[in-house]
C-alpha positions as CSV (number, residue, x, y, z in Angstrom):
1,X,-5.6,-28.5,-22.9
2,X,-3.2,-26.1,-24.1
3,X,-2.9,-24.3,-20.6
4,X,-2.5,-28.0,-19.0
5,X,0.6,-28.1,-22.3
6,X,2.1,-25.0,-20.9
7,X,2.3,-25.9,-17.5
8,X,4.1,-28.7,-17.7
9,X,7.1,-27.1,-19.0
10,X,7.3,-25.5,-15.6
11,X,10.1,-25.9,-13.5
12,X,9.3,-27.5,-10.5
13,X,12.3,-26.8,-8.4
14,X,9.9,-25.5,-5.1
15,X,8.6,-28.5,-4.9
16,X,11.3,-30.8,-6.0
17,X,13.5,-29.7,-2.5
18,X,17.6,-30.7,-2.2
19,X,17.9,-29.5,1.7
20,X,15.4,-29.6,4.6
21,X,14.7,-25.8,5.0
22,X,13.3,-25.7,1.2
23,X,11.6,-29.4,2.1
24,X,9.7,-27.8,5.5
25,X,8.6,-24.8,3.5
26,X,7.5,-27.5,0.5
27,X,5.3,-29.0,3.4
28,X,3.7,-25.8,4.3
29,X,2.1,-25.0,0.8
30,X,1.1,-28.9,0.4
31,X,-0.6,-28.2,3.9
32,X,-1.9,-24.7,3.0
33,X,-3.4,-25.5,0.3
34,X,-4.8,-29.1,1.4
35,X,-6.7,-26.6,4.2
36,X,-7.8,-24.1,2.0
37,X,-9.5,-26.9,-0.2
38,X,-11.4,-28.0,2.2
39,X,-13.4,-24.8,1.9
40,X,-12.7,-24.0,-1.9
41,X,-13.9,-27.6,-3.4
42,X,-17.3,-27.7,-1.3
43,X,-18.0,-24.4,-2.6
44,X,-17.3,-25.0,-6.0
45,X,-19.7,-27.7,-5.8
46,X,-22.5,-26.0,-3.8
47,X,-22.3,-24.0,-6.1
48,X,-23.1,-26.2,-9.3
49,X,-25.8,-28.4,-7.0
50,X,-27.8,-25.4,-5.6
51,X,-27.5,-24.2,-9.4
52,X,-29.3,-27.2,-10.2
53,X,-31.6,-28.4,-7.5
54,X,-33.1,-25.0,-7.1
55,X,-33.5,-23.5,-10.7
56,X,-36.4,-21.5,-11.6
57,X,-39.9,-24.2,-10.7
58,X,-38.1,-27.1,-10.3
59,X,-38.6,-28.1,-6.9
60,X,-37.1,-26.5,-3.5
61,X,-39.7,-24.9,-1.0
62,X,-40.2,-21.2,-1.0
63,X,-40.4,-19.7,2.3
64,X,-40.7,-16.0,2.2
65,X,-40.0,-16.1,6.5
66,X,-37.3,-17.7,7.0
67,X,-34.6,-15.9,8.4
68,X,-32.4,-17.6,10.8
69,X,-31.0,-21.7,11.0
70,X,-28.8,-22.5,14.1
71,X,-27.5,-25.4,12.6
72,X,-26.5,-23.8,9.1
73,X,-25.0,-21.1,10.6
74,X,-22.6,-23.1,13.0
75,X,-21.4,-25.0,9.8
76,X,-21.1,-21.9,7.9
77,X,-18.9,-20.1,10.7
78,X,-17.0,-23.0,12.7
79,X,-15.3,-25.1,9.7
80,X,-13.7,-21.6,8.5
81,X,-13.1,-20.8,12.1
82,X,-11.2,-24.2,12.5
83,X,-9.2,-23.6,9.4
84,X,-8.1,-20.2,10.4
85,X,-7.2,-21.3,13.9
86,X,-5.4,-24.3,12.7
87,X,-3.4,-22.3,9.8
88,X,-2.3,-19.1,11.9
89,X,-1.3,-21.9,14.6
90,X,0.7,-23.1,11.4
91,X,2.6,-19.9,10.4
92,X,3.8,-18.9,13.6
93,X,5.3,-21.7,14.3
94,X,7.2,-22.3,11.4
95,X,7.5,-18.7,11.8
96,X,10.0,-19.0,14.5
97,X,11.4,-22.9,13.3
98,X,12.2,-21.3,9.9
99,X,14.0,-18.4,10.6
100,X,16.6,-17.9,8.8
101,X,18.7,-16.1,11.3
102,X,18.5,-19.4,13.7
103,X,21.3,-21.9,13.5
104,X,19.7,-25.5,12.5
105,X,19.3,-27.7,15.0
106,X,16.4,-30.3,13.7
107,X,17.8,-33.4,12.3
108,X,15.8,-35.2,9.8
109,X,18.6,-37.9,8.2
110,X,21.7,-38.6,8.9
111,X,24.0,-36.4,6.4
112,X,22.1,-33.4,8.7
113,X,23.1,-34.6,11.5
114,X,26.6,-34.3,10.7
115,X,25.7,-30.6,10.1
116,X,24.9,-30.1,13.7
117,X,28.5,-31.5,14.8
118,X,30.5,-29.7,12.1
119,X,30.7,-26.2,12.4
120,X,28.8,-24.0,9.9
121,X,30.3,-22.8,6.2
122,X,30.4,-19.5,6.0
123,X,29.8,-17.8,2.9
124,X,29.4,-14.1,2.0
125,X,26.8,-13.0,-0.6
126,X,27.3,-9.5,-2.5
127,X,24.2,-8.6,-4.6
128,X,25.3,-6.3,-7.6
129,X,24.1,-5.4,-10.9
130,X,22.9,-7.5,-12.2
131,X,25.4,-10.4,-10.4
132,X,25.9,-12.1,-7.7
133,X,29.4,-12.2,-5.6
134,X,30.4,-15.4,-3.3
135,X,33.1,-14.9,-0.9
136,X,34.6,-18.0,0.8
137,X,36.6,-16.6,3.5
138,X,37.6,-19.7,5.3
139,X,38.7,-20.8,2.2
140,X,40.3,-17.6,0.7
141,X,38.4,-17.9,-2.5
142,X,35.7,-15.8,-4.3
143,X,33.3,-16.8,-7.3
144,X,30.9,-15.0,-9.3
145,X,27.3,-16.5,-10.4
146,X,28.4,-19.9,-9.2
147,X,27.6,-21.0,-5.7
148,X,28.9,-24.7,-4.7
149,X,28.0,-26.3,-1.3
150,X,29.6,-29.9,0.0
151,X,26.4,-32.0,0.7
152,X,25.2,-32.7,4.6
153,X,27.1,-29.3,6.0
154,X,25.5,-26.7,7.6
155,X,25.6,-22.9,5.9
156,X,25.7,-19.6,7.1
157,X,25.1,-16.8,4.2
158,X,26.3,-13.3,5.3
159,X,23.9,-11.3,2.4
160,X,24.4,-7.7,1.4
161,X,24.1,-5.9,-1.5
162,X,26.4,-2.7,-3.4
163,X,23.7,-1.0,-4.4
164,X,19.8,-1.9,-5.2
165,X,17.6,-4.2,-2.7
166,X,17.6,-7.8,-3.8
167,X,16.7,-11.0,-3.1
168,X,18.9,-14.1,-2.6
169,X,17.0,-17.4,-3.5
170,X,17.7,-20.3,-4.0
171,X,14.7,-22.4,-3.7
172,X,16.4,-26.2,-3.8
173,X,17.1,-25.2,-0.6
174,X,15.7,-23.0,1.6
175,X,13.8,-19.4,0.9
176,X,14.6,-15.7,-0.5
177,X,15.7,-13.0,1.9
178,X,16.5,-9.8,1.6
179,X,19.5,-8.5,0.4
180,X,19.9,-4.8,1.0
181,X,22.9,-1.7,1.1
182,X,24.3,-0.9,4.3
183,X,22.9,-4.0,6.2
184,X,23.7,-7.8,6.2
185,X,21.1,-10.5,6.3
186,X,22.0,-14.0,7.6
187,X,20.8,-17.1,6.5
188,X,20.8,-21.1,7.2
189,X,20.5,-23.8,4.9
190,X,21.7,-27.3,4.2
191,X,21.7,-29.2,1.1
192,X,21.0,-33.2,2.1
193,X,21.9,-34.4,-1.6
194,X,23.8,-33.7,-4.6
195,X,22.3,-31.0,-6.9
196,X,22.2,-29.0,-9.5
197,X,19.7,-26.1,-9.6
198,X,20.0,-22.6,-9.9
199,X,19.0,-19.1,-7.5
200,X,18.5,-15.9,-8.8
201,X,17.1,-12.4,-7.2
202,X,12.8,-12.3,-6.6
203,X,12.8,-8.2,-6.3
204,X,12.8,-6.1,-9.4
205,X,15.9,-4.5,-9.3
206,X,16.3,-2.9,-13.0
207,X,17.3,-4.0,-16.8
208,X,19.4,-6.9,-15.9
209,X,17.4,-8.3,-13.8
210,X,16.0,-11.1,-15.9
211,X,19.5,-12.3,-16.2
212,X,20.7,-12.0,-12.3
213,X,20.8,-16.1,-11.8
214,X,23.8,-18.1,-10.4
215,X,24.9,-21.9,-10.0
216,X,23.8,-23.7,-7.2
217,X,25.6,-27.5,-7.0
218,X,26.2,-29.4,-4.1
219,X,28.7,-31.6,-3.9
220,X,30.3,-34.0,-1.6
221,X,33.4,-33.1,0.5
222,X,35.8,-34.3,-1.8
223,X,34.7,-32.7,-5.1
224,X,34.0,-29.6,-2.9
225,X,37.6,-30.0,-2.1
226,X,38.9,-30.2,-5.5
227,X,36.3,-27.2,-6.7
228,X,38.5,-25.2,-4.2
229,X,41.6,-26.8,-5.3
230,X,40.6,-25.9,-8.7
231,X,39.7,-22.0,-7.9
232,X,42.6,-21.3,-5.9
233,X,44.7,-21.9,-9.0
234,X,42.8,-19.8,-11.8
235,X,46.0,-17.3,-10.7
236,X,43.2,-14.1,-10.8
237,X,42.6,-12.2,-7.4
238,X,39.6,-10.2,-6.6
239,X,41.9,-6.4,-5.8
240,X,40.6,-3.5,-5.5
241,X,40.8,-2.5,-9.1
242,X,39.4,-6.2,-10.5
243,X,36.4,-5.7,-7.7
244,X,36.2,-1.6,-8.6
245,X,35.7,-3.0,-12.3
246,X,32.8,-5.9,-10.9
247,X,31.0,-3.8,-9.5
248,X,29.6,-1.9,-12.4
249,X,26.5,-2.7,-13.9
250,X,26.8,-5.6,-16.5
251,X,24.3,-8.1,-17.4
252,X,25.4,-12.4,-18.6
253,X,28.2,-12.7,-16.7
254,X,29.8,-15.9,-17.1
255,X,30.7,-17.5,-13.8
256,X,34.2,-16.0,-12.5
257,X,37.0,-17.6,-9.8
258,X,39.4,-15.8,-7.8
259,X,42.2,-17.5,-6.0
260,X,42.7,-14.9,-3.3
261,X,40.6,-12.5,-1.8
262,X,40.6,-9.7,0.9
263,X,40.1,-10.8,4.0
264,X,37.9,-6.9,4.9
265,X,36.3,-7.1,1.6
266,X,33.2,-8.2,3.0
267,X,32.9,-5.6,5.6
268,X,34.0,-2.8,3.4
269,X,31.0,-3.5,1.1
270,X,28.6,-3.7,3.8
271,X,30.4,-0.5,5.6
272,X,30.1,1.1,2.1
273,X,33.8,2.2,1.9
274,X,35.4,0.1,-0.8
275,X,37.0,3.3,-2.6
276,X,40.3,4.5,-1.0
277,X,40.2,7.4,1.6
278,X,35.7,6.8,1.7
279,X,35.3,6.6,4.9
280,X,33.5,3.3,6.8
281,X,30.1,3.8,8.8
282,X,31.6,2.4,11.9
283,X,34.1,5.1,11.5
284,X,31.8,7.8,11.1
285,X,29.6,6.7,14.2
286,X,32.5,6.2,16.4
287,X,33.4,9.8,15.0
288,X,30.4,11.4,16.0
289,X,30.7,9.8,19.5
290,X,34.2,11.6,19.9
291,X,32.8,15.0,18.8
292,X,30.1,15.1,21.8
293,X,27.9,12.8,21.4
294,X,28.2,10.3,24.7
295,X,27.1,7.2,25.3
296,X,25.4,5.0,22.4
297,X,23.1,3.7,24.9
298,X,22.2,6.8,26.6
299,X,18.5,7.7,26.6
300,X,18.6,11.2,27.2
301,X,17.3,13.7,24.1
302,X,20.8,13.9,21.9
303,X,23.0,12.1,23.6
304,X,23.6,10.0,21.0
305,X,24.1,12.7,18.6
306,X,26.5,15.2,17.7
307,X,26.5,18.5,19.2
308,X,24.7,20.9,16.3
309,X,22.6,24.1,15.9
310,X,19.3,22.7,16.1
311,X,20.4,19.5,18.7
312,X,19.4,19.0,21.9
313,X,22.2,19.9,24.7
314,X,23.7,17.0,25.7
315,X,24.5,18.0,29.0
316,X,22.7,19.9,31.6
317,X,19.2,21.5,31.5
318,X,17.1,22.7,28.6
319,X,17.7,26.5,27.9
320,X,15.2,29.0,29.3
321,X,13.0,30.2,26.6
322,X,12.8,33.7,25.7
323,X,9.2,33.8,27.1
324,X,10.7,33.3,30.8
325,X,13.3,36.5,30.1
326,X,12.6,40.3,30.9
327,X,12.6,42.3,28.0
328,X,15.8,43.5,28.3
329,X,17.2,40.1,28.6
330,X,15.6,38.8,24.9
331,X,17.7,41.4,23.1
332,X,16.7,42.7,19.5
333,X,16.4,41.2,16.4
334,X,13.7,40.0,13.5
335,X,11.9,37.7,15.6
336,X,11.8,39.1,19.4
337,X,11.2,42.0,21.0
338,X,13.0,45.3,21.1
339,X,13.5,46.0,25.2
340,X,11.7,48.8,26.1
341,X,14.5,50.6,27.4
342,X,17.5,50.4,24.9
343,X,20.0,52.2,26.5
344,X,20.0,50.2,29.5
345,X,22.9,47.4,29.8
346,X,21.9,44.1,29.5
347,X,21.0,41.8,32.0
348,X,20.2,44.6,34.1
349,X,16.7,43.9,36.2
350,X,14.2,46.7,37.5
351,X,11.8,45.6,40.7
352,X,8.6,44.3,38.8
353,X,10.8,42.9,36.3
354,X,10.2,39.4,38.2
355,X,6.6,39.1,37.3
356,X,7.5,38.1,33.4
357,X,8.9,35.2,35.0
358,X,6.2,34.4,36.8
359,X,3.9,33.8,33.7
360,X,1.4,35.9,35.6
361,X,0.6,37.4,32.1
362,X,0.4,34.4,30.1
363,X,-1.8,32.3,32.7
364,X,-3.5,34.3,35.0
365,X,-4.9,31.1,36.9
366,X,-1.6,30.8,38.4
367,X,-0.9,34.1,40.1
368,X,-3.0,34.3,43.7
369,X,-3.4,38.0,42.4
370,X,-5.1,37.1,39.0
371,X,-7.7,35.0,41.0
372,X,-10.8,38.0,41.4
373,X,-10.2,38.8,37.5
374,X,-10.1,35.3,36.4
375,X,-13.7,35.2,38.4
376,X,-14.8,38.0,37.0
């Protein structure tokens, strides 16, 4: 009874679903489960009746020989069969249908079907610690732990993060992806009613993490209209020195507008070059291109590379190794041999000097000459 207590001050906001991502995903648990129980519950009761029935000289037939029943066997292994075949026929289809890099395009009332006409919001998600950044750049307006959507319009969230993997989750309306440094996720959702919920991050990302939630309300177009009105004229914009002081770890912050924003701000977080003069990954990589290394697509060892000490040469053929040289043509040093003449100039051959390029001495197989020894 208490446990039963406790539970019901849970939050049901999975299964309570404000957009039809989060109410597809609903379906697959009630589904899960529902096929699941239908090995769990005749187990459970088995259990209990075989418990009973066959207890210690009170009825059942002993039969020391039996060993085998056809028709046990087939119940025992084809219902769990079924239910595998029928749940793994489940998850990769909703697999591909719920991915949240693919646009919507299924239609289940009418406010989502004006989501298919309309084009998408977009909105950019910054993971930080312990916060989360939302950058409207259509409208020119940025907000911190408050995220609010117009009702019936699809949504495209550009996720990255400043520093440690998170997750962005907002369960009212669809499910958690990553949010990680250096790479943007993409995700699309829809809210079909008005709401008011909350997301937060599912990954472990420190001390604050307890506290990382945000706002989630959806709206219709004109309060969504008037939200923006109402943001653009808080007077603060999101700089470089108001983002340079965001960024640091802080934990409770209360929910923050900004009336302008940078229109590369997004693309400087993900590139990791926010700071003045750090320079941007695209800018390193098309550096290293310039400096020798070819072609991004080419295939060949290194040529995608800069040219280095220990890289592959990104033109021509491999170097011949010092096994293939005379010794006076490997020089001296700590790790090859003296030549056996010092005095002599190098790159000067003697007749007989050939036969080291040969490999005569290294695999005697391959020399006609080395044949009667090799038989021997």
């Amino acid at each position: 009874m208490p446990l039963l207590l406790l539970a019901t001050a849970c939050d049901r906001v999975v299964f309570d679903p404000a957009g039809d991502v989060a109410r597809q995903q609903r379906d697959i648990i009630y589904i899960s489960t529902g096929l699941m129980l239908l090995i769990i519950v005749p187990v459970m009761v088995l259990i209990v009746v075989f418990a009973w029935r066959y207890r210690r000289g009170k009825g059942g037939t002993y039969d020391p020989n039996f060993d085998h029943s056809t028709a046990l066997e087939l119940v025992i292994w084809s219902v769990p069969l079924l239910i595998i075949i029928v749940l793994g026929a489940l998850t990769w289809s909703s697999t591909h249908l719920l991915d949240p890099f693919r646009p919507l395009n299924q239609v289940a009332t009418d406010q989502e079907a004006k989501a298919q006409v309309e084009a998408p919001l977009r909105v950019q998600v910054v993971s930080m610690d312990w916060k989360w950044l939302f950058i409207y750049p259509e409208q020119g307006i940025a907000t911190v732990n408050e995220l609010v959507l117009p009702v019936g319009r699809q949504v495209r969230f550009d996720i990255t993060s400043t520093n440690m993997m998170n997750t962005f989750y907002a369960p009212t309306m669809a499910g958690m992806i990553y949010a990680m440094p250096g790479m943007q996720s993409t995700l699309h959702a829809v809210l079909d009613r008005p709401v008011e919920s909350q997301g937060y991050s599912g990954n472990y990302s420190g001390h604050g993490f307890s506290h990382m939630r945000f706002k989630l309300r959806g709206v219709d177009d004109a309060q969504f209209g008037q939200w923006v009105a109402a943001a653009r004229g808080s007077g603060k914009a999101l700089d470089l020195a108001t983002y340079m002081e965001l960024v640091k770890p802080s934990e409770r912050v209360p929910v923050m507008h900004f009336a302008a924003v940078g229109p590369d701000l997004f693309r400087r977080i993900l590139e990791r070059c926010v700071e003045p003069g750090k320079p941007c990954m695209s800018e390193i990589m098309a550096h290293d291109r310039q400096a020798g290394g070819g072609h991004p697509h080419e295939m060949r060892p290194g040529a995608g590379m800069p040219q280095g000490r220990d890289s592959a040469p990104l033109h021509g053929d491999k170097p011949e190794g010092a096994i293939f040289k005379s010794p006076e043509e490997r020089g001296s040093g700590p790790n090859v041999t003296k030549p056996a003449n010092p005095s002599r100039a190098p790159g000067v051959t003697r007749p007989g000097d050939q036969k080291n390029r040969d490999m005569s001495a290294v695999m005697p197989m391959a020399h006609p000459s080395a044949q009667p020894a090799a038989n021997a």
